[in-house]
TORMAR-409297 format. One record per residue (C-alpha): x, y negated, z negated; residue number from 1. Coordinates in pm, 1 decimal, m for minus. Each point is the difference from the previous one (the first is absolute). Layout:
<sites>
SITE        X        Y        Z  nr
SITE        X        Y        Z NUM
...
</sites>
This chain:
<sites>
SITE        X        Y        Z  nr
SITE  13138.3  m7153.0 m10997.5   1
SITE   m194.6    245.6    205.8   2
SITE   m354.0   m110.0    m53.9   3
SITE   m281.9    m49.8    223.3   4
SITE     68.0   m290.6    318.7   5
SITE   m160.0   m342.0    m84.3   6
SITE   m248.8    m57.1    227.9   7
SITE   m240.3   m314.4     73.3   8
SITE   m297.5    m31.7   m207.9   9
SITE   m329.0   m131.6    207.8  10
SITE     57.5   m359.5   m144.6  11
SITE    311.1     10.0    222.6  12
SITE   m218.4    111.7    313.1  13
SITE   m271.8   m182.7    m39.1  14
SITE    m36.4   m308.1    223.4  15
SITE    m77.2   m304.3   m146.4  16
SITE   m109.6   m348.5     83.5  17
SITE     76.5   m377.4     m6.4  18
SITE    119.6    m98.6   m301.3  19
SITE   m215.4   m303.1   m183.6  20
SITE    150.0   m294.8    132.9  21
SITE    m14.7    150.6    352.4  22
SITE   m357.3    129.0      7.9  23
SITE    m83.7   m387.2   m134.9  24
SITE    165.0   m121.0    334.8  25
SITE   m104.5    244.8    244.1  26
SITE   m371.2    m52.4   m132.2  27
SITE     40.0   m332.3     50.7  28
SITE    163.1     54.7    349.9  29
SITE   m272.9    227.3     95.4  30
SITE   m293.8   m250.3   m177.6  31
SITE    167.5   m314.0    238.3  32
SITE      3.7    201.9    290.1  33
SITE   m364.8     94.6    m29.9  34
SITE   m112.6   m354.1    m93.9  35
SITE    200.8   m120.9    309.2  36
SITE   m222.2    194.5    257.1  37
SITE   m278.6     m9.2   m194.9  38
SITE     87.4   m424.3     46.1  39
SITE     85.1     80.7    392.8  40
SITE   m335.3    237.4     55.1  41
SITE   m293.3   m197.1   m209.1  42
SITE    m99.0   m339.0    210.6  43
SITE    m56.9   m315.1   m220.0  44
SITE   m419.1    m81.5    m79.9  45
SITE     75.0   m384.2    m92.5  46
SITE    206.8    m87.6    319.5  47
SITE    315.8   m260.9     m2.8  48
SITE     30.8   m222.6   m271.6  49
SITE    214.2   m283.3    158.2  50
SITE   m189.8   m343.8    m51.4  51
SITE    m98.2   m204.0    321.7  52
SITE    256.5   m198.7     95.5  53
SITE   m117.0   m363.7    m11.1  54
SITE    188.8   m284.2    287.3  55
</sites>
């Protein structure tokens, strides 16, 4: 019983990221996010599109 101490392997230290599912919704977090200010920043070319109201 008097062998060497276990110690961690660098799979155990290494950081690692998002699993699948989670890097799926936090690109699509990040992706709305972006496409929100992008919406907020960029001014419309065509103007309103509401018809003339007719009396």
């Amino acid at each position: 019983m008097g062998g060497r101490p276990v110690e961690p392997s660098a799979a155990e230290e290494r950081i690692t990221g998002p699993a699948g599912w989670q890097r799926a919704l936090l690109g699509f977090l990040v992706g709305a996010a972006i496409g929100a200010a992008i919406g907020l920043v960029l001014p419309r070319d065509d103007g309103p599109r509401r018809p003339p109201r007719s009396a």
